[in-house]
LUMSE-196230 format. One line per 4 residues: number of its first residue (from 1); their letters; for each residue x, y, z of C-alpha. Coordinates in nm, 2 decimals, padded with zeros to 4 digits. Each point is the difference from the previous one (the first is absolute). Layout:
! LUMSE-196230
NUM> a> X/Y/Z; ...
//
This chain:
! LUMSE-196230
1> xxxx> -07.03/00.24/-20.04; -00.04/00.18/00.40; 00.36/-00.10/00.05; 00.15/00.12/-00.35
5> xxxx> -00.20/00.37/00.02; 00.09/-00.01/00.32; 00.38/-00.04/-00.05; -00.02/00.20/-00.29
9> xxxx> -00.17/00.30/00.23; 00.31/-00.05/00.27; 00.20/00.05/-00.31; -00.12/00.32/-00.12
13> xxxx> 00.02/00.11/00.38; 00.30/-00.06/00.02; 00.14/00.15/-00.35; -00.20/00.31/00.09
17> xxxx> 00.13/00.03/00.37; 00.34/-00.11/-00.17; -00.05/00.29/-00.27; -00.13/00.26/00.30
21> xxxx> 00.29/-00.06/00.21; 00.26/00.05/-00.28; -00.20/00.33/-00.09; 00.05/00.09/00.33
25> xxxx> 00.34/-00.04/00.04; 00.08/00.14/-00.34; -00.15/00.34/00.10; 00.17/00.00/00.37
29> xxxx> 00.31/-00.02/-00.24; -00.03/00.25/-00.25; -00.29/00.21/00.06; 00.02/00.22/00.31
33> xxxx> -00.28/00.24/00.09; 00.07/00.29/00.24; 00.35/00.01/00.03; 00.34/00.06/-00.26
37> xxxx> 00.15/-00.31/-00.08; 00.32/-00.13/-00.16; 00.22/-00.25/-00.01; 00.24/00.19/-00.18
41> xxxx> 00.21/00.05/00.33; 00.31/-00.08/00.17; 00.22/-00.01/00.28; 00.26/00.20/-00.02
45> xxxx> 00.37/00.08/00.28; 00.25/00.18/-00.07; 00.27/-00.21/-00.15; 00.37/00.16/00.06
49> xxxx> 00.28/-00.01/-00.21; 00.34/-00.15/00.26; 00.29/00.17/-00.25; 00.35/00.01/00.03
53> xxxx> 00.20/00.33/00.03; 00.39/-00.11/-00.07; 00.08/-00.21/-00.24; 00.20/-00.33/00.11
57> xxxx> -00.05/-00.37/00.01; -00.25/-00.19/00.26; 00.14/-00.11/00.29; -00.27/-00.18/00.16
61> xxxx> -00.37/-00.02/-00.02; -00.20/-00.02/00.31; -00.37/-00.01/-00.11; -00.20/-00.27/-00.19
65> xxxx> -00.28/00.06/-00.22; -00.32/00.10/00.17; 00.14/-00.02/00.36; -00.10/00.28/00.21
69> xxxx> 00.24/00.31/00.10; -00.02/00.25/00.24; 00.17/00.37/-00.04; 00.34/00.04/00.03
73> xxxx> 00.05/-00.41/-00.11; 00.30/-00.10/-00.16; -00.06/-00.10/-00.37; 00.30/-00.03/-00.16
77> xxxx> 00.39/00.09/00.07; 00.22/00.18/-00.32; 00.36/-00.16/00.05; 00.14/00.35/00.14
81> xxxx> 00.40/-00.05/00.00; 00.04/00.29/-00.22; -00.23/00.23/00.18; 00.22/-00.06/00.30
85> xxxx> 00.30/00.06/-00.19; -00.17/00.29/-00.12; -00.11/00.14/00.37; 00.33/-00.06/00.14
89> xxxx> 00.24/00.22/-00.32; -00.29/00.23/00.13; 00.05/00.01/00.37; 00.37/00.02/-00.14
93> xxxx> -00.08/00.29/-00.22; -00.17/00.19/00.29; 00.31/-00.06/00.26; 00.27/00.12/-00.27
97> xxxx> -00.23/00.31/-00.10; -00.04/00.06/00.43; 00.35/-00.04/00.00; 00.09/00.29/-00.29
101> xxxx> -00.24/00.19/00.13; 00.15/00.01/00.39; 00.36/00.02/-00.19; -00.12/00.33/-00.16
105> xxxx> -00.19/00.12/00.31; 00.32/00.02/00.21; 00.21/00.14/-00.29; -00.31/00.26/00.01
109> xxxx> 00.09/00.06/00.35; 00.37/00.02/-00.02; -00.05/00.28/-00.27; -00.26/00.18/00.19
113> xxxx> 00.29/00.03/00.29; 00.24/00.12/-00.27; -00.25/00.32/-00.07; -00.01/00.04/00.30
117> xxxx> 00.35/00.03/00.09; 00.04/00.20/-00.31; -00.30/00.25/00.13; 00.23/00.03/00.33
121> xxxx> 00.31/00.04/-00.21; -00.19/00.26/-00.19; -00.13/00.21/00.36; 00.34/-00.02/00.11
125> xxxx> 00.18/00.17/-00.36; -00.27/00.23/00.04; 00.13/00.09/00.37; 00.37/00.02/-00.10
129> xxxx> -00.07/00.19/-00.29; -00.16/00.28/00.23; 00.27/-00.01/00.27; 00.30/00.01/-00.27
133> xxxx> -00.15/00.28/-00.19; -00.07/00.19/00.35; 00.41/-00.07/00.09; 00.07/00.10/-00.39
137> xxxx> -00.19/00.33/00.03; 00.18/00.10/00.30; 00.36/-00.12/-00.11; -00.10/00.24/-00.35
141> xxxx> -00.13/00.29/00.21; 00.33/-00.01/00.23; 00.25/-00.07/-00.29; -00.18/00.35/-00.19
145> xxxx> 00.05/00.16/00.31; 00.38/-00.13/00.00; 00.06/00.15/-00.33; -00.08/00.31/00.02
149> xxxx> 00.17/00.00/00.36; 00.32/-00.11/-00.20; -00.05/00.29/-00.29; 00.02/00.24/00.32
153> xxxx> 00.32/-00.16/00.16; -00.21/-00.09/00.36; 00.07/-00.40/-00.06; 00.30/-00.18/-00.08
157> xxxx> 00.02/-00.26/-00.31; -00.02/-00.28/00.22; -00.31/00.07/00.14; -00.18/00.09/-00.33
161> xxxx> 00.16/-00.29/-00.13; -00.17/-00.23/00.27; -00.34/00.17/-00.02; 00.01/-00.07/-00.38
165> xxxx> 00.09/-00.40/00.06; -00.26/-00.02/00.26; -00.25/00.14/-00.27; 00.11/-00.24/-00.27
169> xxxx> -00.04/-00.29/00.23; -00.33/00.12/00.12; -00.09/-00.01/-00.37; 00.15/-00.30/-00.02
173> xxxx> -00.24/-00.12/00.23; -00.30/00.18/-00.15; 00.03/-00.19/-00.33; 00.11/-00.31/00.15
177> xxxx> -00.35/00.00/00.22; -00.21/00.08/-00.34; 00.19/-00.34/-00.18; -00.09/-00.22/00.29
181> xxxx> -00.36/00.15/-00.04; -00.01/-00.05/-00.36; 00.10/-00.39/00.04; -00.24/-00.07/00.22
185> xxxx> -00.21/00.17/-00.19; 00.07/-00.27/-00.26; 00.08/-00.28/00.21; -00.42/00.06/00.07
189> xxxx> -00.11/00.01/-00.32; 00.19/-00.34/-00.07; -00.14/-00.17/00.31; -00.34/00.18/-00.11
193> xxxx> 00.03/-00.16/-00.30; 00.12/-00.36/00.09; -00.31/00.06/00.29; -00.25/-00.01/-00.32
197> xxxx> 00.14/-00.26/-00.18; -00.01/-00.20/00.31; -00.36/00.11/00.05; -00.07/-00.13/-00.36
201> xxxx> 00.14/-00.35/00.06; -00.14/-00.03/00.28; -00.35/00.10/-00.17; 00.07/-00.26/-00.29
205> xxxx> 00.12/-00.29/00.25; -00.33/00.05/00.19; -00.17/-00.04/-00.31; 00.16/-00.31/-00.03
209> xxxx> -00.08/-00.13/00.31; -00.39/00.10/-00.05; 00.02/-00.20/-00.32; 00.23/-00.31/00.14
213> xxxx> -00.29/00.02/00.30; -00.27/-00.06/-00.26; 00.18/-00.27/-00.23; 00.00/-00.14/00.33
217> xxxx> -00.36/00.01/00.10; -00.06/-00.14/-00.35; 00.22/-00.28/00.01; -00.18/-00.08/00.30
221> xxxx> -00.34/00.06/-00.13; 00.05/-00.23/-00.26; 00.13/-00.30/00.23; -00.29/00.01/00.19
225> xxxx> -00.19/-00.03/-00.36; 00.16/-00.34/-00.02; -00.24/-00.11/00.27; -00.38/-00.03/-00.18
229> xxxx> -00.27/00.02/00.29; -00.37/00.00/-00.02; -00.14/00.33/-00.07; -00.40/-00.12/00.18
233> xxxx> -00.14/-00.34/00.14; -00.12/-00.24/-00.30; 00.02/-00.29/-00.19; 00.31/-00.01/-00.23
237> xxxx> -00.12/-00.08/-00.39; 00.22/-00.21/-00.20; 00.37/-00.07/00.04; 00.15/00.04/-00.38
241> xxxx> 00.38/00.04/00.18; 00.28/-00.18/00.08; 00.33/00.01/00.24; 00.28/00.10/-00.28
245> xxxx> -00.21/00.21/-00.17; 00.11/00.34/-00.11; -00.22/00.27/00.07; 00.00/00.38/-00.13
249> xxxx> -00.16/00.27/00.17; -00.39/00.05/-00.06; 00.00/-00.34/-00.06; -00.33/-00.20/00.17
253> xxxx> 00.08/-00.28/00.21; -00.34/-00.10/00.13; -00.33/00.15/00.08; -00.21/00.00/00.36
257> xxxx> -00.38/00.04/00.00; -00.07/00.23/00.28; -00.19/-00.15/00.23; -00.10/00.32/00.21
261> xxxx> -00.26/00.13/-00.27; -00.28/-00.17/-00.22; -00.24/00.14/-00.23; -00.22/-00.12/-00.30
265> xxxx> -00.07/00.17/-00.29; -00.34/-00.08/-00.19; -00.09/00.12/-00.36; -00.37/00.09/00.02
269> xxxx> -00.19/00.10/-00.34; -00.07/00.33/-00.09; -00.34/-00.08/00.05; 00.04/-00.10/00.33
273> xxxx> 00.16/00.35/00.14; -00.31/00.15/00.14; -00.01/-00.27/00.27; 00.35/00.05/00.10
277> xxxx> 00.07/00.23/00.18; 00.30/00.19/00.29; -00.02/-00.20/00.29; -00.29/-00.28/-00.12
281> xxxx> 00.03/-00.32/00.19; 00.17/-00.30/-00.16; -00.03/-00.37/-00.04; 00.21/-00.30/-00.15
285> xxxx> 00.09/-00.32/-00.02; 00.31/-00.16/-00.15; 00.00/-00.28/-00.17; 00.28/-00.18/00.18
289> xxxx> -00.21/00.09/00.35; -00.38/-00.03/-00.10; -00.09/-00.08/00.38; 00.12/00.38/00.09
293> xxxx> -00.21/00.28/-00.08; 00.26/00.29/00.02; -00.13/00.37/00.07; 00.16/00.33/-00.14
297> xxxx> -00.13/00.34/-00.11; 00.09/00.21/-00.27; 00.30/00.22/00.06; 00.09/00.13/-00.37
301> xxxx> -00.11/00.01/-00.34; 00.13/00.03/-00.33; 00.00/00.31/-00.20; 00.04/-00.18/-00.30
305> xxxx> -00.05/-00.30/-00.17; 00.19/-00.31/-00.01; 00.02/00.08/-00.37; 00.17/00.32/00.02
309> xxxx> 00.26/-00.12/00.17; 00.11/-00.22/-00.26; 00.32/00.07/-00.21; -00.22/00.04/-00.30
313> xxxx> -00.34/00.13/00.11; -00.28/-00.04/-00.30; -00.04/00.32/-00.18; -00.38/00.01/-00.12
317> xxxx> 00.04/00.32/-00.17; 00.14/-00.26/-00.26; -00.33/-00.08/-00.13; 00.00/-00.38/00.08
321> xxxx> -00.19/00.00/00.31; -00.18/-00.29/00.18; -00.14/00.06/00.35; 00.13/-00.18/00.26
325> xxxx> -00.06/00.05/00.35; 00.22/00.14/00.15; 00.14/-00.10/00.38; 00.16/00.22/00.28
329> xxxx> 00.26/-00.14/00.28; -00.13/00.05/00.35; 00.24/-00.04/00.28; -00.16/-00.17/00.28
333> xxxx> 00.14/-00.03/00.38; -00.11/-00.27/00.24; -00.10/00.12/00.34; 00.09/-00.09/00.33
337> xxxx> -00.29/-00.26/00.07; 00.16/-00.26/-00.25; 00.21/-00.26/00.24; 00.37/00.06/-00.03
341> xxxx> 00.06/-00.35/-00.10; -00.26/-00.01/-00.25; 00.19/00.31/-00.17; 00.31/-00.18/00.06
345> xxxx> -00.15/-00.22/-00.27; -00.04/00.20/-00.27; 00.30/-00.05/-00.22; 00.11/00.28/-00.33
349> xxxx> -00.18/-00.06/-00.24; -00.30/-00.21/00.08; -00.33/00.03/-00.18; -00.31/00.15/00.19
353> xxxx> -00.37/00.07/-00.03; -00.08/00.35/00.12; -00.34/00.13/00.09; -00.09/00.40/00.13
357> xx> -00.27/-00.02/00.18; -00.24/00.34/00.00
//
């Protein structure tokens, strides 16, 4: 009977140690005095869209799924035989329109001579105008004088007769002078004219050229789109694209997770808010890595609910109200004591247990 009560004793030990040790554990789990706790949290990177900008069919692709990528990495190739096409009608376009434009410039030049002969034509009219009407005043002074010398008898016929010719030619001259004045007169005003004209083209056909310059800058904008390069160092996500494929522009070819940033983002009760606070230290655990304890503090927080961000918030002014406790998002950043390959470990996405400590 010794032997039975006292096997039956061990027993009870046992169950009760059994029974102590699984009360233990169960509040190191889920009750958590003098600190926040949740393990509503997880570990978030930036995760960035790689899209396409031209549309055209893949020429090659150059990544696999997951691999890692540095900046400025080839991804994928667009087939780009029209874009060259396209560059080279523009580098075309922009000799032709250089080519108009010089055309015009010396006809510009040309013209501009032309007024200024014509301004010269123009001084010198002038000039011969004022020395033929000087020579005609004279010859009109001496052939008056003439006439009334031949009323009196005191010159003979032939002399009055060759004052009065060398008046008339004198005249002669005088209007002769004023016609050459008035055609260069015009033969200005038409070079004026064609000068302006000229002026405009060559206004229009540099117009030309500024837009032939940009189609050209375009054209080779867009070329260089054909080539799809890493925009940061990450891991590419998954490869849904194939060589043949057609793409249009805006359309996603992959996605990288940035590997420069990492954050986690916990969802503590509303009851829990009074022990989190700016700047309160941080600790969690993943459950993919529960040998690291990671450290962080508490960079932002929420100003509203995970609930109010939803596309259809709950309205309790409808009268159908049940209280439920509310949580808020708290953005957490680790700091720089965490090893660099331990953070290297936490992947997008991964569940975590976060504690503030007070």
């Amino acid at each position: 009977m010794n032997k039975k009560k006292q096997a039956l004793r061990a027993y009870n030990l046992i169950v009760i140690a059994l029974l102590v040790i699984g009360a233990i554990y169960v509040c190191s789990r889920f009750i958590h005095f003098g600190s926040a706790y949740t393990d509503n949290a997880m570990v978030h990177r930036n995760v960035i869209p790689v899209n396409t900008r031209v549309s055209g069919f893949i020429k090659e692709i150059r990544f696999k799924e997951f691999q890692h990528v540095r900046k400025g990495d080839t991804l994928v190739i667009i087939d780009d035989a029209e874009f060259r096409l396209a560059l080279a009608q523009a580098e075309a376009n922009v000799k032709g329109s250089k080519a108009g434009s010089g055309a015009v410039n010396a006809n510009l030049n040309t013209v501009q001579g032309n007024v200024s002969v014509a301004g010269a034509g123009m001084q010198v009219a002038n000039a011969g105008i004022s020395e033929a009407k000087v020579g005609m005043d004279n010859a009109q002074r001496d052939f008056e004088r003439y006439t009334a010398l031949l009323q009196k008898g005191a010159v003979t016929q032939q002399q009055y007769d060759l004052m009065k010719t060398q008046y008339y030619q004198a005249r002669s001259r005088y209007e002769a002078a004023r016609a050459r004045l008035s055609q260069a007169t015009a033969s200005r005003q038409a070079t004026s004219l064609v000068k302006s004209e000229q002026r405009q083209r060559l206004s229009q056909t540099s117009a030309g050229v500024s837009v032939a310059q940009a189609q050209l800058h375009l054209a080779r904008l867009n070329l260089s789109y054909t080539v799809i390069t890493a925009p940061c160092d990450g891991y590419m996500g998954r490869k849904t694209i194939h060589e043949g494929q057609l793409m249009q522009p805006g359309q996603m070819l992959s996605q990288i997770i940035d590997d420069s940033e990492v954050w986690v983002l916990a969802n503590f009760r509303e009851s829990q808010m009074p022990d989190v606070k700016m700047g309160a230290t941080v600790e969690f655990t993943a459950d993919a890595l529960p040998d690291i304890t990671f450290k962080g503090t508490v960079q932002s927080i929420s100003h509203a609910t995970g609930a109010a961000y939803s596309h259809i918030p709950v309205d309790n002014a409808t009268g159908n109200f049940v209280k439920v406790e509310q949580r808020l998002p708290v953005r957490i950043e680790l700091t720089k004591g965490n090893k660099a390959e331990d953070v290297k470990q936490l992947l997008n996405g991964m569940d975590v247990e976060v504690k503030v400590r007070k």
